[in-house]
C-alpha positions as CSV (number, residue, x, y, z in Angstrom):
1,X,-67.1,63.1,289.1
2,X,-67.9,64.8,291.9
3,X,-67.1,68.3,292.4
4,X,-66.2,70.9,295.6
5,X,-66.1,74.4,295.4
6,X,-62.6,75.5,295.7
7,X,-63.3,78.2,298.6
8,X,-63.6,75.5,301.1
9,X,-59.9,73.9,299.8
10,X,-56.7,74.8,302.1
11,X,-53.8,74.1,300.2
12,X,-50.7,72.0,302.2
13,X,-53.0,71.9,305.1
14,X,-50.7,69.9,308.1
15,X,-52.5,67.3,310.4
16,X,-51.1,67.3,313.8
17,X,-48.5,64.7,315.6
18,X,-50.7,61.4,315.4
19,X,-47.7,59.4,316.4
20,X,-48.9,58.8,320.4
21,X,-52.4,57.7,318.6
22,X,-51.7,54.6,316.4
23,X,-55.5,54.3,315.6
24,X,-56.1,58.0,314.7
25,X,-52.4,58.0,312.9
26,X,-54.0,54.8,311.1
27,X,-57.7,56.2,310.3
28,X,-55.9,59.5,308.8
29,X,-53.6,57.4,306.8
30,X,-56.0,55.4,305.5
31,X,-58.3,58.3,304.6
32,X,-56.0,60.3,302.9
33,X,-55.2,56.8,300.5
34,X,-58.5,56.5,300.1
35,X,-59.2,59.6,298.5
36,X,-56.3,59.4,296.6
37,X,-57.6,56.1,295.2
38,X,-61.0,58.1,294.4
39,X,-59.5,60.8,292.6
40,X,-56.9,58.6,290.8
41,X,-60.3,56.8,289.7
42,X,-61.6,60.0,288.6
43,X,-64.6,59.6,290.7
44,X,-63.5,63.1,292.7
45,X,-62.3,66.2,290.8
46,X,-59.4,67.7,292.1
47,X,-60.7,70.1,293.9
48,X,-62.9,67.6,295.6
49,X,-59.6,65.9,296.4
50,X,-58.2,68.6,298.0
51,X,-60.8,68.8,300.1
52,X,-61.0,65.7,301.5
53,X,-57.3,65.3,301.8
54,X,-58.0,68.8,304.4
55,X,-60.8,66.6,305.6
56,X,-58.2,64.0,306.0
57,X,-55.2,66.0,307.9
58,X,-57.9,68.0,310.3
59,X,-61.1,66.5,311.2
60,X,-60.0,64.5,314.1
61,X,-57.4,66.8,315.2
62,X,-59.2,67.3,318.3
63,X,-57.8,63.5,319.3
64,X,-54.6,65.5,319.7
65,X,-55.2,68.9,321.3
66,X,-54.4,69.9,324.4
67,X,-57.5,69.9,326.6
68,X,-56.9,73.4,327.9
69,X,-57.8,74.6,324.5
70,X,-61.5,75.0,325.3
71,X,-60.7,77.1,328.9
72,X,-60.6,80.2,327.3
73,X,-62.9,83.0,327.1
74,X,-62.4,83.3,323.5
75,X,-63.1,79.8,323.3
76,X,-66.2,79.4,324.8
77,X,-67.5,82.3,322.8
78,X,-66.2,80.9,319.6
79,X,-68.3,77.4,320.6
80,X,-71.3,79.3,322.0
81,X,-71.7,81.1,318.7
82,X,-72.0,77.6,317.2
83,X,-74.2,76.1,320.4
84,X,-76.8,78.5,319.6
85,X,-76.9,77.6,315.7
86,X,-77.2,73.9,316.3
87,X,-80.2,75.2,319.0
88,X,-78.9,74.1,322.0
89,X,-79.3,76.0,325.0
90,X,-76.5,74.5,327.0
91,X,-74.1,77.3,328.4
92,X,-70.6,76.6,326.5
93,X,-68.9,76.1,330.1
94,X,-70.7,73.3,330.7
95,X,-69.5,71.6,328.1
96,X,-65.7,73.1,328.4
97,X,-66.0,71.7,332.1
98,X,-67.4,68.2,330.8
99,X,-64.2,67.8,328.6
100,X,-62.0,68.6,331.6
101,X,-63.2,67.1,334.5
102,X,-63.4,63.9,332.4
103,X,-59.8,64.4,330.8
104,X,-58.4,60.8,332.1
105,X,-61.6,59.5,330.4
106,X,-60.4,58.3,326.7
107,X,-63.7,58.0,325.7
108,X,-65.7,60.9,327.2
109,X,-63.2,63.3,326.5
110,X,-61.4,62.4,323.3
111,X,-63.8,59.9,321.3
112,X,-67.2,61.9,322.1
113,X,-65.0,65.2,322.9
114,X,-63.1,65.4,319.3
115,X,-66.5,67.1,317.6
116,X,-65.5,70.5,320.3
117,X,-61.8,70.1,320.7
118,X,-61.3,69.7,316.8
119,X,-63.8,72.7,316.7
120,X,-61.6,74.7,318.5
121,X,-58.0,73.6,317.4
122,X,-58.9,74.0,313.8
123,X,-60.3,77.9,314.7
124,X,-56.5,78.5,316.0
125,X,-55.2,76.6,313.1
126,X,-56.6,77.9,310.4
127,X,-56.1,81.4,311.7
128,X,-52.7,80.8,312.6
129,X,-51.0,79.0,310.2
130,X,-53.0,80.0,307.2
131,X,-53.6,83.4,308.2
132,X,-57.5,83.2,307.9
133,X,-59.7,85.8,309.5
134,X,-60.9,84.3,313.1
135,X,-64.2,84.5,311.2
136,X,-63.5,82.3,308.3
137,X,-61.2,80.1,310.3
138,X,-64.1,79.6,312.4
139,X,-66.3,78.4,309.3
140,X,-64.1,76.1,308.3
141,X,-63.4,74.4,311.7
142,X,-67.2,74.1,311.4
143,X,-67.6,72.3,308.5
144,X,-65.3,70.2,309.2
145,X,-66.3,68.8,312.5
146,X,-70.2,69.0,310.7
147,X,-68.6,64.9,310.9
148,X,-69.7,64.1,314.4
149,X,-73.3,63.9,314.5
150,X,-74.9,60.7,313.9
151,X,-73.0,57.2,313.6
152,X,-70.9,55.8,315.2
153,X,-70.8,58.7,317.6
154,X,-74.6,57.9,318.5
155,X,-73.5,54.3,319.4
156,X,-70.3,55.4,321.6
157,X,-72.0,57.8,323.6
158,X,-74.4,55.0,325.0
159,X,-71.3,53.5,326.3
160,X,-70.9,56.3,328.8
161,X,-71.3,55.9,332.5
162,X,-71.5,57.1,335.9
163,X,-71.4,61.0,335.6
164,X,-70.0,61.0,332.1
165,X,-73.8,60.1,330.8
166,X,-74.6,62.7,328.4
167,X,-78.5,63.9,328.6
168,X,-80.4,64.0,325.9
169,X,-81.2,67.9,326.3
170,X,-77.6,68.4,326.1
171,X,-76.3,65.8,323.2
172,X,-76.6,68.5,320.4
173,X,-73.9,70.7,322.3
174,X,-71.2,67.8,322.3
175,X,-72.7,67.2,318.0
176,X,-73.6,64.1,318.6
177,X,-77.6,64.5,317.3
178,X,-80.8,66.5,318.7
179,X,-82.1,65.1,322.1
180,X,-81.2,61.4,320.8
181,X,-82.6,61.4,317.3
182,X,-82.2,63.0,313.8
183,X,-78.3,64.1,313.9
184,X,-78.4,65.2,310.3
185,X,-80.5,68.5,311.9
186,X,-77.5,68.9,314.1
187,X,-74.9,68.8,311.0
188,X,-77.0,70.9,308.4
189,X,-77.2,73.4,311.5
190,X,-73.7,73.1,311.6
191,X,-73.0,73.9,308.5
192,X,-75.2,76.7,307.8
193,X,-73.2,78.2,310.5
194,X,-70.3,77.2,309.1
195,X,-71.0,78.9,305.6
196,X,-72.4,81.9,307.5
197,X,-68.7,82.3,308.7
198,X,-66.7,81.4,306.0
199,X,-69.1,83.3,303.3
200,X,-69.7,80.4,301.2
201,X,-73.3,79.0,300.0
202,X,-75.0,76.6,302.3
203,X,-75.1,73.9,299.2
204,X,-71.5,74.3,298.4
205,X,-71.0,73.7,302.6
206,X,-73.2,70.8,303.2
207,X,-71.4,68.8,299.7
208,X,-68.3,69.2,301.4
209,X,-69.3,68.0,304.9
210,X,-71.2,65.4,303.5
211,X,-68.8,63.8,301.3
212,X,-66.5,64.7,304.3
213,X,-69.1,62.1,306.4
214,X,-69.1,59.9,303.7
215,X,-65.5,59.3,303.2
216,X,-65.1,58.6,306.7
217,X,-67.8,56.2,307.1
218,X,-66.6,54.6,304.1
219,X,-62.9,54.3,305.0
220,X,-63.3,52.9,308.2
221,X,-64.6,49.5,306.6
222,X,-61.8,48.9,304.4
223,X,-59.4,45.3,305.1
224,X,-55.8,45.8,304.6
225,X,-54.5,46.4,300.6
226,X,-51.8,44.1,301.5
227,X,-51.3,41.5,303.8
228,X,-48.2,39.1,303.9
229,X,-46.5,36.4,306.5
230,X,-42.5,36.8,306.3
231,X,-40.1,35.8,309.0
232,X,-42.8,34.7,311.7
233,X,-44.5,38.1,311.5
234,X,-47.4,39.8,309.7
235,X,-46.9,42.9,307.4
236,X,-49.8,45.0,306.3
237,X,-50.6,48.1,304.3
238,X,-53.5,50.2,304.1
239,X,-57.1,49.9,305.4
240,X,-58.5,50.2,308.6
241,X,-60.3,46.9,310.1
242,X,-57.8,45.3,311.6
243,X,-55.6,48.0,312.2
244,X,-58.7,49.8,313.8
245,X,-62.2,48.9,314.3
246,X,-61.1,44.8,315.3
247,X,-59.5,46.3,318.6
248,X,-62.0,48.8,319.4
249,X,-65.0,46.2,319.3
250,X,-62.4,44.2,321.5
251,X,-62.5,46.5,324.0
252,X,-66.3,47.3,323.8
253,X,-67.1,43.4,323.8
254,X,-64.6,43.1,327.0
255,X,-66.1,46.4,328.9
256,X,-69.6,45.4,328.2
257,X,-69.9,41.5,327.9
258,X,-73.2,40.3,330.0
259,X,-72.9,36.7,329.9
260,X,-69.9,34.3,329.3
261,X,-66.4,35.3,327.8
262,X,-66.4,37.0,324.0
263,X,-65.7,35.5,321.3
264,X,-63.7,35.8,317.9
265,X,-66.6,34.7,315.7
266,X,-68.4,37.2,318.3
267,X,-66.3,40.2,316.9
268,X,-66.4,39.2,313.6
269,X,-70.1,39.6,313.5
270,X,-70.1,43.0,315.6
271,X,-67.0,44.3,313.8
272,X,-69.1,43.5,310.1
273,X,-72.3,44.5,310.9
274,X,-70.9,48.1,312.7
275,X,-69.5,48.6,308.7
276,X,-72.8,47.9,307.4
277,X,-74.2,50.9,310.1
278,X,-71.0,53.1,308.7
279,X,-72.5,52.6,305.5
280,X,-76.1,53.3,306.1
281,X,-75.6,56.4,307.9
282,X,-73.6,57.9,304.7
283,X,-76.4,57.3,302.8
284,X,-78.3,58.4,305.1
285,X,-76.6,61.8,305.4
286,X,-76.7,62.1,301.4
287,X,-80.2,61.1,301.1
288,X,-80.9,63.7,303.9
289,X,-78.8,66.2,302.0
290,X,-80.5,65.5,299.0
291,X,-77.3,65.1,297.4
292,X,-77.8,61.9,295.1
293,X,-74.3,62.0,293.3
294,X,-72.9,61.3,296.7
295,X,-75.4,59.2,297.1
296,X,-74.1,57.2,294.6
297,X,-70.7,57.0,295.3
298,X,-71.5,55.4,298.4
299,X,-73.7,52.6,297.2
300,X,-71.4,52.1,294.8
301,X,-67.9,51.9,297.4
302,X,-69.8,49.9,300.4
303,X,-70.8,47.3,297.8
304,X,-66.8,46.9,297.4
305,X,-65.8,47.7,300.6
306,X,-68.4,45.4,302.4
307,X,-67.9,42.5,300.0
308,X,-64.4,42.4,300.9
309,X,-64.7,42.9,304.8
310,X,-67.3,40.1,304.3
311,X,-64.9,37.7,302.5
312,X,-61.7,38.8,304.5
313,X,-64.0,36.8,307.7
314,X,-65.4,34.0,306.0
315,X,-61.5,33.1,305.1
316,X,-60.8,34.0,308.6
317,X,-63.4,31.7,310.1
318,X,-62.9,29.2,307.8
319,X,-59.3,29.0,309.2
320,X,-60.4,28.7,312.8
321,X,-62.8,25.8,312.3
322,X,-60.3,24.0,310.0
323,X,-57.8,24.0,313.1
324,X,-60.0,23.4,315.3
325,X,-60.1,27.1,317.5
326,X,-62.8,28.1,319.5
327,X,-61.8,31.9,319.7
328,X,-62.3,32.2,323.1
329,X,-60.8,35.7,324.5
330,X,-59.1,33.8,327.2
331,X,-57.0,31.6,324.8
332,X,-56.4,33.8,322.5
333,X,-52.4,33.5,323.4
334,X,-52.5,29.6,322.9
335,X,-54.4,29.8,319.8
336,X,-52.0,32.5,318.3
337,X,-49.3,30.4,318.2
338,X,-51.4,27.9,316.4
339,X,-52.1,30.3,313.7
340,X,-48.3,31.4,313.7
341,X,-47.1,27.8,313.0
342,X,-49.9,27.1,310.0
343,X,-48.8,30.3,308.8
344,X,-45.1,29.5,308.6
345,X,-46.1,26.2,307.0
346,X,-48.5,28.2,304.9
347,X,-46.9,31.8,304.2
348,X,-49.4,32.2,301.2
349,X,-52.7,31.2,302.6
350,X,-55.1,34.7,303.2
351,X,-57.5,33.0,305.5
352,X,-55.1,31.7,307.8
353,X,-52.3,35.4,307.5
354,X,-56.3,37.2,308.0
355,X,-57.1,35.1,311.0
356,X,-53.4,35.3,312.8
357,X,-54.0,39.4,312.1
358,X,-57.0,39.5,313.5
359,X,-56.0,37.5,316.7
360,X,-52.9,39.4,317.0
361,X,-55.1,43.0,316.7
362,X,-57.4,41.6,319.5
363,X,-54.4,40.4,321.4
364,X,-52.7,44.0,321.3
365,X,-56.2,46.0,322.5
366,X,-57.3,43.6,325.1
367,X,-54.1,43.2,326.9
């Protein structure tokens, strides 16, 4: 059972609005289940669940903050404090600017910005609404976005363009990793800061960012609990592959497609393989941590979590063949339907209910 010291637990912590963010609302939601399900295994103790259900509610709250919450004085200070700790040398400004002149930019500004803005929005929060010393609030916010380096933050930033390219001199003040290698440097730095603040130990920090890391990468892998066909439409609960990851890789596959039109199977392969990435950097982040307990857990989750994602797509593929789709992004509206009528005429098959998700998630992020 894996344990947390209880100075890094807030007790009823409150995750912001997530309701205009169906795929952060769905990643949180998932995340806090999961950990649920961990504890209720007794594979986390319960202070390590209370942790990562304040992991859960706060880590991505950046997603959600108002941009204009890094142009303050007292916020650049707050992340220049933290900029020098991780070693960069980048003037806090900068990166302040960055996230503001690239606002309209989802991506720049939200996906590769969340590590500062959750920073930031945390520091307030915590101090706030839980009446922690700026100092200690500080710490915490820390620790928790200690999450961003490494994958898959190291794969969406070379996604970038134009002026929104992110140098490599400068990558460790947006947390991503140190001058385009080794991002566990840039979350031990994190967290030592992080400790410094909130006046715990550096091991007890870097155990609860790590599993924090971990659960995350973890989570983001897992197919649906439940998945039914009733009344033309499919109903799902829990997980986060279709709900999630299936329409992002959409929309990477779409934006950055060199040759002919994507392709189901195409996705499939990307969306499987980006799990198996999740899932090596957490064990890479334990290993790095030398924390071999989390270690564990994680070998022992991704063998679950992958075997399922894995057999989730063979069903789903099977399906396609059988009915003879090709899965080309372009027809995807046709071959819908076809999936719609086989599963009205076969409410209780999972390949062909997996396969008529899975178009319908593309569907929804591609159009």
């Amino acid at each position: 059972m894996l344990h947390i010291n209880s100075e890094l637990i807030i007790h009823a912590p409150k995750g912001p609005d997530y309701d205009a963010l169906p795929p952060v609302k769905q990643h949180v939601t998932a995340l806090t289940n999961y950990a649920l399900r961990l504890a209720g295994d007794d594979q986390l103790s319960p202070e390590a669940a209370s942790f990562a259900h304040l992991f859960a509610q706060r880590h991505d709250s950046g997603y959600q903050a108002d941009i204009s919450v890094v142009n303050t004085d007292q916020a650049r200070k707050l992340l220049g404090g933290v900029l020098e700790a991780v070693e960069s040398d980048v003037d806090p400004r900068n990166v302040t600017d960055y996230l503001q002149k690239h606002e309209s930019d989802y991506m720049a500004s939200r996906i590769i910005g969340h590590g500062v803005l959750s920073l930031i929005e945390n520091t307030r929060y915590f101090q706030e609404e839980h009446d922690l010393s700026l100092k200690k609030s500080l710490g915490l916010a820390c620790i928790l976005s200690a999450h961003h380096p490494g994958f898959p933050i190291t794969m969406v930033s070379g996604f970038l363009q134009g002026d929104a390219v992110i140098p490599d001199e400068t990558r460790s003040a947006f947390f991503i990793d140190d001058g385009g290698t080794n991002p566990e440097a840039v979350r031990r730095r994190m967290v030592e800061y992080g400790a410094s603040q909130l006046g715990v130990s550096v091991p007890d920090a870097l155990r609860a960012a790590v599993l924090g890391y971990a659960l995350d990468r973890l989570s983001a892998g897992s197919v649906p609990d439940e998945l039914h066909f009733n009344d033309g439409s499919v109903t799902l609960s829990g997980g986060e592959v279709l709900q999630k990851k299936y329409g992002l890789v959409a929309g990477d596959l779409v934006r950055h497609h060199d040759t002919d039109e994507p392709l189901v199977h195409e996705l499939l392969f990307t969306a499987y393989n980006r799990i198996i990435e999740e899932n090596n950097a957490a064990t890479a982040a334990a290993k790095a941590a030398g924390l071999p307990d989390i270690e564990e857990l994680v070998a022992l989750e991704r063998r679950v979590i992958e075997d399922k994602a894995l057999r989730a797509q063979r069903g789903a593929t099977a399906a396609m063949v059988r009915y003879g789709l090709e899965g080309r992004f372009s027809n995807l509206e046709v071959e819908t339907k076809v999936l719609r009528l086989r599963a009205t005429l076969h409410p209780d098959n999972p390949n062909i209910v997996y396969a008529l998700a899975a178009y319908e998630a593309i569907l929804k992020a591609i159009q």
